[in-house]
C-alpha positions, -999 to +999 in steps of 0.1 A: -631-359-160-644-388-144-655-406-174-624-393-198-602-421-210-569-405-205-536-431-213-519-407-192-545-416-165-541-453-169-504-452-173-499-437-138-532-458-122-531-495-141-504-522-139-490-543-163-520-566-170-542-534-163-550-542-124-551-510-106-528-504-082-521-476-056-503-440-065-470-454-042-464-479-066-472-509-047-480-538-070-459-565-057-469-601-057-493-605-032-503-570-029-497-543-005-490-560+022-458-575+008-445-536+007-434-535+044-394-526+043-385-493+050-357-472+038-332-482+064-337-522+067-345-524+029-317-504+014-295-490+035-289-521+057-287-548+026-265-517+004-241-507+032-236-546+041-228-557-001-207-527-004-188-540+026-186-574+015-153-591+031-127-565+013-128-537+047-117-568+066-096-584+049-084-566+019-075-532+036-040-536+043-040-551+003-047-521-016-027-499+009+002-513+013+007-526-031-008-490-038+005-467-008-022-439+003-021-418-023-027-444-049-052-459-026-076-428-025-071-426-061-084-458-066-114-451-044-122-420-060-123-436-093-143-466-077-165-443-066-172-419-093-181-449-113-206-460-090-219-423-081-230-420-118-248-454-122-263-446-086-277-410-103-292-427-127-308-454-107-324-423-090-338-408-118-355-439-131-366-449-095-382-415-090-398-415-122-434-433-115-440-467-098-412-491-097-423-531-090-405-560-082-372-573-101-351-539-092-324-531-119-340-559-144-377-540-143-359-507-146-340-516-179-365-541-194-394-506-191-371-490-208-352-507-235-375-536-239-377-570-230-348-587-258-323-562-241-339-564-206-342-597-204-308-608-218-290-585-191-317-590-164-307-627-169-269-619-170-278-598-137-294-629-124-265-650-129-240-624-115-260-625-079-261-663-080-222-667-087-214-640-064-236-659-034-218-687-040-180-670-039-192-650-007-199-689+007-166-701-004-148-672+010-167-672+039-155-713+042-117-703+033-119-676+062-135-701+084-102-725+077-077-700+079-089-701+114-102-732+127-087-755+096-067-788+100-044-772+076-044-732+087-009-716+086-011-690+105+008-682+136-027-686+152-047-714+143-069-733+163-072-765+138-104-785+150-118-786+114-112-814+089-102-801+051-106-811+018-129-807-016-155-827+004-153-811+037-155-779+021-185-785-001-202-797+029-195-766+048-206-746+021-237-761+015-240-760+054-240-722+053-264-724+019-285-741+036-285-716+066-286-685+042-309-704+022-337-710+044-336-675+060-346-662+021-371-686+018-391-676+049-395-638+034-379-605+032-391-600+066-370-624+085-340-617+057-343-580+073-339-590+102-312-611+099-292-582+079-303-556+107-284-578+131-256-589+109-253-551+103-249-543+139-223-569+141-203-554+116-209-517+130-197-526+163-166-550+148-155-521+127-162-497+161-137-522+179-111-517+148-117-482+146-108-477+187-081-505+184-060-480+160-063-458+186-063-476+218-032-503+213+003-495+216+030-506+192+034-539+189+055-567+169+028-590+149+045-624+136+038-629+099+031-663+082+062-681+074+073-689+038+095-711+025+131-706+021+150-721-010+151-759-012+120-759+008+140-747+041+126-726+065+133-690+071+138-674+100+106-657+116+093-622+101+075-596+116+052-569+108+051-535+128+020-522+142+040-481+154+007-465+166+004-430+152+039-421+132+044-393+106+077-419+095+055-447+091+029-420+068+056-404+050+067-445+041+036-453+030+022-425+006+043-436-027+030-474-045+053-501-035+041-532-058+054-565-051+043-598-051+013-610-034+018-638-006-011-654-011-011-662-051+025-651-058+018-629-086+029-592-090+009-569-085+005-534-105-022-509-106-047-522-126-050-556-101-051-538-072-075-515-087-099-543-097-100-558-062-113-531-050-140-527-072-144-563-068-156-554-034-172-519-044-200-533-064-232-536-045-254-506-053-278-526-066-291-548-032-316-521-023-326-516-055-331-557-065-357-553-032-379-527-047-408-552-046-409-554-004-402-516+000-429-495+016-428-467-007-395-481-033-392-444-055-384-426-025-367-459-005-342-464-035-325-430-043-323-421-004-314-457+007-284-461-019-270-427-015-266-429+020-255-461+018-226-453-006-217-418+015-214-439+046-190-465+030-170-442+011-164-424+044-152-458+064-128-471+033-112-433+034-111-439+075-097-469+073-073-462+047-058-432+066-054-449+100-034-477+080-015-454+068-005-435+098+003-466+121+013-501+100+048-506+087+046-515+044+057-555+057+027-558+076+003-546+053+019-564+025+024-594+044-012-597+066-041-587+049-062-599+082-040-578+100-070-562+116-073-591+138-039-587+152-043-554+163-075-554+178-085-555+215-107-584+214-093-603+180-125-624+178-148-597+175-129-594+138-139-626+130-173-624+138-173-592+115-156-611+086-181-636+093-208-616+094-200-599+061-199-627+040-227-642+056-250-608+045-234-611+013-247-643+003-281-637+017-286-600-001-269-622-033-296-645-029-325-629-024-314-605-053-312-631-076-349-646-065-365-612-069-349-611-103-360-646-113-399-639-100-397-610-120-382-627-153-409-657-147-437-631-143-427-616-175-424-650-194-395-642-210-384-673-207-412-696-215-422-728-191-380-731-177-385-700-156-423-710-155-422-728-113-404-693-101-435-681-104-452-696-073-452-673-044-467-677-007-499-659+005-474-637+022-464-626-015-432-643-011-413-659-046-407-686-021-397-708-052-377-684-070-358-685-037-358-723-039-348-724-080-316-697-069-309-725-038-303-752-059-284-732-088-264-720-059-255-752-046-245-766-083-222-740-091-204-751-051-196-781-068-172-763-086-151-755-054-126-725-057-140-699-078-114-676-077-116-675-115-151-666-116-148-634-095-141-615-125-172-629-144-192-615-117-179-581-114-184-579-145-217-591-150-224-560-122-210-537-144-227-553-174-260-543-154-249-509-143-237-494-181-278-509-186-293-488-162-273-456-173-278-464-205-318-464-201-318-433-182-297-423-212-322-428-239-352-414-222-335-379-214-323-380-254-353-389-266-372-361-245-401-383-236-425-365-223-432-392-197-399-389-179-405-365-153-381-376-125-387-360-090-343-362-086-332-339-109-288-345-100-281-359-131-281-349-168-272-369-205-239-363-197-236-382-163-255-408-180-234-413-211-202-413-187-216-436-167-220-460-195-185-454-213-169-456-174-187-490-166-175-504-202-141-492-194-137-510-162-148-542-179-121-546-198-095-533-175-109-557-148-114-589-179-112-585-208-119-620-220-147-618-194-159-585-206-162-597-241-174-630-240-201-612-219-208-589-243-214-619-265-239-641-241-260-608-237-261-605-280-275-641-279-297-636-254-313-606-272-316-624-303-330-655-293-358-631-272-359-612-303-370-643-322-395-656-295-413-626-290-419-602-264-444-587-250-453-548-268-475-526-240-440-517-218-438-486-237-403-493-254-376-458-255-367-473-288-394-462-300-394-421-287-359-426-298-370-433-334-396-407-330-372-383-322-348-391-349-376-389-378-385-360-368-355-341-368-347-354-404-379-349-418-374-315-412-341-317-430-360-333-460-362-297-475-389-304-505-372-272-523-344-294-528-357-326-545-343-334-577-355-356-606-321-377-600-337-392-570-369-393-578-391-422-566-427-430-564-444-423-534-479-445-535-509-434-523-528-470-525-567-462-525-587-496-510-624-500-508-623-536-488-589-554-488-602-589-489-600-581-531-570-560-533-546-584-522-528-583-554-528-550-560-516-544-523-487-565-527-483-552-567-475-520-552-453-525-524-427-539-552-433-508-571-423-482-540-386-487-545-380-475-511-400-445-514-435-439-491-464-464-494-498-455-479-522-480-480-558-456-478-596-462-471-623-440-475-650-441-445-685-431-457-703-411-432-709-377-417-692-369-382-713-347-373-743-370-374-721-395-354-715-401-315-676-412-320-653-414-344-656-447-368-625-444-382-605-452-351-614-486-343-605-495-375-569-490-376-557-524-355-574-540-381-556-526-409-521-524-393-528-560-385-538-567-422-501-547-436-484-572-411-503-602-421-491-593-461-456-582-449-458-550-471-441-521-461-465-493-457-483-467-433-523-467-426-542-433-437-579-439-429-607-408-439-643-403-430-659-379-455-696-381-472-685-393-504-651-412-523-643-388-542-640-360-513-623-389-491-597-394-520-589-354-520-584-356-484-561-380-485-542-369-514-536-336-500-528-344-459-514-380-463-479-377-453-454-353-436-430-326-451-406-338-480-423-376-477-456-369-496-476-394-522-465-386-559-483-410-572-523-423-568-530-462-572-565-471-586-579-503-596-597-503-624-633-498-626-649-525-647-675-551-642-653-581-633-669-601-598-647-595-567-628-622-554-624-629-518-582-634-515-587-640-480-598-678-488-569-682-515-539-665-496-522-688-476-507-658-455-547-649-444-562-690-438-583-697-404-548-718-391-525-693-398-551-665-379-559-689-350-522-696-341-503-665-344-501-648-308-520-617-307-545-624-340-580-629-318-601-621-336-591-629-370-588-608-399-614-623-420-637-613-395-627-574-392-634-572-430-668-572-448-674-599-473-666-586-510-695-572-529-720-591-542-720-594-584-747-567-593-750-550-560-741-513-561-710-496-554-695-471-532-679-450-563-699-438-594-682-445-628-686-403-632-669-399-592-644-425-605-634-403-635-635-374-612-610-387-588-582-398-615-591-357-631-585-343-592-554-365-590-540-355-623-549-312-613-534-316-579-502-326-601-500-361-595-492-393-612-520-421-618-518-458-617-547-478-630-538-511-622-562-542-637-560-580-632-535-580-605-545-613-592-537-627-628-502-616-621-478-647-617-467-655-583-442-639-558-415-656-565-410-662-604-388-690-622-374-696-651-396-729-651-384-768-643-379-799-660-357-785-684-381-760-700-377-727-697-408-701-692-397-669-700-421-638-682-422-604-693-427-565-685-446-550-714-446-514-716-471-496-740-460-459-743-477-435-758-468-407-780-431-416-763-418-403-791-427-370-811-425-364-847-401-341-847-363-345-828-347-317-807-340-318-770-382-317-762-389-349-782-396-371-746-433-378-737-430-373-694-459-400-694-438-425-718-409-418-694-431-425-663-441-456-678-404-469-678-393-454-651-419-477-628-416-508-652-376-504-646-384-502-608-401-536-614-376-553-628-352-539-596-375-564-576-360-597-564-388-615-576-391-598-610-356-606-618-359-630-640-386-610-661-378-596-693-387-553-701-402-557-735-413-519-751-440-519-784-434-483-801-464-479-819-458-465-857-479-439-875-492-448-911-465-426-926-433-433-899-405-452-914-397-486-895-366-483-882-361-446-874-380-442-843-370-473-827-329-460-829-337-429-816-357-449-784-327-470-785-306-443-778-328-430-753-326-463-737-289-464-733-285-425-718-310-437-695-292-474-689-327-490-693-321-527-710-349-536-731-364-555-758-378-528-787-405-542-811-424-518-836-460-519-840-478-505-871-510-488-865-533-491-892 
């Protein structure tokens, strides 16, 4: 076993670019040593925290008091079920072999390819970059509701100075902060988050207690303005303590307008700022490339990560509930502040959150662009996020995130764009269930997850619940995102990718073939759809051009196999010969941009190699009916490689993936006078096997005489007119009756007809010459062909030849 080459082997032990890496998976940048987060600090923390976000501060009291309880844990249920199945199948594909750096994008782009991989890993990269930058601008607004020149609330400190400026400067303060905390590694960014994460554990402890702890209480509510732009008298919101009156009030919905935007609200806004603040499964997963051991890190990480929020929104939704009037929720979403024992220890959780928000936005987004440069996706734009510290840190991914951060802060409220980002989540989630989707439909043999709590059916909700929420959350946003991720894929498409990932498409397609070959019952074919199946026999390809290309017009959508015949004896052989050879030849039906399968043969002689692959070429119902010969005569080969512009030195030398060229894999034609691989007698031979194993036969002579691809009608005002000829003979017998057809006469037609059906034949003319006997009439034969012709709605010029 030590010296088998087993792809299975190097699968599990090789990277990317075939560097071997450890069985845990590590292959970060920089090596091993850049694997040193654990479960806790590198999913848990960073999950828990962007699950948080600023909504169980600040949007509690929201959803409760539009939505009333019931409603409420409705909502989160939903919320939640949407994220458990996405979450499932993030744990299948993490536990399913080594998982680098790049999180979600590497996931989906080892699955279904780099076009759609990189399209939504870029779309994912954008998401975290917009959604750092609204966690700074909240974070700024939240600051200013406090300390602001401008704050309205009953208890505002207002040191601050406002304004665009003011508040660009304060965000790109707090970038700069969050900013250089990324830069200096994941290390210090844990750190930070394990602190920040205390912070909010022991502010939501002091809300938690305060519920408890703090009597009823009165809480003045900001004051609107009356008609005319008078003032109303002061309004207050009722903190009751523990009250079944105050429960009972606030089961049912009660939608109303929201104070801050003065828009009503219904179910399906309420809903989607929620979800808005629901959406951070992925910031474990986007660190894969610093966890310890990531396949085990990732499924455990985000699933207790989601258990422990769901558990605090149901906590907190209950208490609030049981103890706030409907005015004060409705009326005070920071509420939470106003009933706490020590108020500033809210702020310093809201704080906190949408500090660790930015940060895990950030460094998500720069583990996603390292991984997208390292790909080359993108060519030389995404080329400097490359660079990364001996430490293996994408310090200038972090950098190239900073500054696309800061310009999209120069866009200042970006209350419009918190949409776009949910939905660019979701976008990224419906991708990740959708590749744990393929693999378990198309059964590939490689998928052998270690967490077995999911199945197809999770998978395929997942998807059809993420696409739902899109457009109930946006749907302008969900469908011009749809769009941006089409163009993505087709411009990837057209640059190239690269094609060792190991694409699902492709044990998809596998999949499918097989299942309707098998329904490709042979007992079932019928003349009506009859088509030729070509079975191309090629002795060296650099003088067979014509014919190659002759009879991939001729296939009509039926199989084309383009076959060789190895001379030589296995048995007297250390390895296989014929193996090697096939990148050559796949190479060569690319390079022609024919449409056919490679069957190569070793066997002692032609003849023998042409049996074998007359009887074993195909599969099931998709068999060669037909064998393609070029004639054996004594005209000198010609070496097409020199004359086809398709195969020239420039054309080999700058087409990616073409070293070494093609002229080179070939042998130079035969020499005039030298001897051949196949006897006239073998030759003869073959088309007699051919014809017993019930087969047609093509002789094909002087292809490269044939005109070009592309025929005209001629320029300069002259017309040259090009023509089919078809020779039939015996197509007619003597005598009339329903048996009168000659099948070969009909076979002859039946391919010229084909010809004709060719875009570049179309302008050529299907001329037939009925050859006479002595004692046949002129005239009578050719009406009876005519008539043949029209049953069979063949148009085509009949001209009678006398034999002699």
């Amino acid at each position: 076993m030590a010296s088998e080459s087993s792809p299975l082997l190097a699968y599990r032990l090789l990277g990317e670019e075939g560097t071997a890496l450890p069985l845990n998976g590590a292959g970060a940048p920089g090596g091993a040593s850049a694997r040193k987060l654990s479960t806790f600090l590198g999913v848990v923390v960073p999950t828990v925290l962007s699950m948080f976000s600023i909504v169980v501060f600040l949007r509690i009291g929201f959803v409760v008091g539009h939505a009333g309880l019931l409603q409420a844990l409705a909502m989160l249920l939903v919320a939640y079920f949407i994220l458990a199945l996405t979450v499932l199948s993030v744990c299948a594909i993490a536990t399913n072999g080594a998982v680098q750096g790049g999180g979600a994008y590497f996931m989906i782009s080892r699955t279904l390819g780099p076009e759609v991989g990189g399209s939504i890993g870029l779309m994912f990269y954008l998401a975290n970059v917009c959604g750092c930058a609204v966690s700074l601008l909240g974070l700024v607004e939240s600051v200013l509701d406090v300390f602001g020149a401008d704050a309205t609330g009953p208890s505002g400190l207002r040191v601050l100075p406002q304004g665009y400026g003011w508040n660009l400067l304060y965000g790109s303060l707090l970038l700069g902060l969050v900013g250089g905390v990324c830069t200096l590694g994941a290390g210090l960014y844990a750190r930070a988050s394990f602190l920040t994460f205390l912070l909010v554990s022991g502010s939501l402890a002091s809300v938690l207690i305060s519920f408890v702890a703090v009597g009823p209480r009165d809480i003045p509510l900001t004051p609107r303005p009356g008609p005319n732009g008078s003032s109303l008298p002061p309004r207050f919101g009722h903190f009751t303590g523990f009250n079944s009156s105050t429960l009972k009030d606030n089961l049912a919905a009660g939608y109303a307008e929201d104070y801050t935007t003065g828009a009503m609200m219904n179910f399906a806004s309420v809903f989607a700022v929620l979800f808005n603040g629901c959406t951070g499964i992925m910031a474990g997963a986007n660190m894969s490339g610093e966890l310890k051991d990531p396949s085990r890190a990732i499924p455990l990480g985000t699933i207790v990560a989601v258990a422990y929020t769901f558990f605090v929104y149901v906590l907190l939704f209950f208490l609030s509930s049981f103890t706030c009037d409907r005015t004060l929720l409705q009326e005070d979403y920071g509420f939470f502040r106003a009933i706490s024992l020590w108020p500033p220890l809210v702020l310093i959780g809201i704080y906190a959150t949408a500090l660790s928000a930015s940060m895990s936005s950030l460094i998500g987004a720069s583990r996603i662009l390292h991984a997208l440069a390292r790909d080359d996706l993108f060519g030389v734009i995404l080329a400097p996020a490359k660079v990364v510290s001996r430490g293996g840190n994408p310090w200038a991914a972090v950098l190239y995130s900073w500054g696309l951060v800061q310009l999209v802060l120069l866009a200042g409220k970006l209350n419009t764009l918190a949409a776009v980002v949910t939905v660019f989540y979701l976008v990224a989630y419906a991708a990740v269930d959708l590749s744990c989707l393929s693999l378990e439909w198309a059964s590939a043999p490689n998928f052998r997850p270690t967490f077995s709590l999911f199945s197809w059916h999770t998978c395929l909700l997942g998807v059809a619940s993420c696409l739902l929420m899109m457009f109930l959350i946006s749907p302008g946003a969900a469908g011009g995102s749809l769009l941006l991720m089409g163009l993505l894929a087709a411009l990837l498409t057209a640059r190239g990718g690269p094609s060792s990932w190991g694409y699902v498409s492709q044990a998809l397609l596998f999949h499918q073939v097989r299942k309707y070959l098998l329904r490709l019952d042979v007992r079932k074919d019928h003349v009506k759809f009859w088509r030729p199946q070509l079975l191309l026999l090629v002795g060296n390809p650099r003088g067979a051009l014509p014919l190659l290309r002759l009879a991939n017009q001729l296939k009509k959508g039926g199989l084309y196999v383009l076959g060789h015949v190895t001379l030589g004896d296995l048995d007297s052989l250390p390895s296989d010969p014929v193996q090697p050879q096939y990148g050559a030849w796949l190479s060569l039906v690319d390079r022609a941009q024919v449409k056919a399968f490679v069957d190569l043969t070793l066997s002692p002689s032609v003849r023998q190699g042409a049996q074998h692959l007359l009887r074993i070429s195909g599969l099931g119902g998709m068999k060669p009916n037909t064998l393609v010969l070029g004639f054996y005569d004594d005209a000198p080969p010609q070496d097409h490689f020199l004359t086809d512009p398709a195969f020239s030195e420039p054309a080999d030398s700058t087409r990616e993936g073409s070293s070494p060229a093609l002229s080179t894999l070939f042998p130079p034609p035969r020499a005039p006078g030298s001897p051949r691989a196949l006897s006239p007698q073998d030759y003869v031979a073959t088309v007699a096997d051919a014809l017993k194993m019930n087969k047609n036969v093509v002789l094909a002579r002087a292809s490269g005489a044939l005109p070009p691809e592309r025929l005209s009608r001629g320029s300069g005002g002259t017309s040259q007119l090009h023509h089919v000829d078809v020779w039939p003979l015996n197509l007619l017998r003597p005598r009339g009756g329903p048996g009168y057809v000659d099948v070969c006469g009909l076979f002859l037609l039946q391919m010229a007809t084909i010809l004709g059906m060719v875009p570049a034949w179309h302008s050529a003319r299907l001329r037939i010459f009925l050859c006479l006997g002595p004692r046949e009439a002129p005239g009578a034969a050719e009406g009876r062909l005519r008539a043949l012709l029209s049953q069979l709605r063949i148009r085509a010029e009949v001209q009678e030849v006398v034999r002699g």
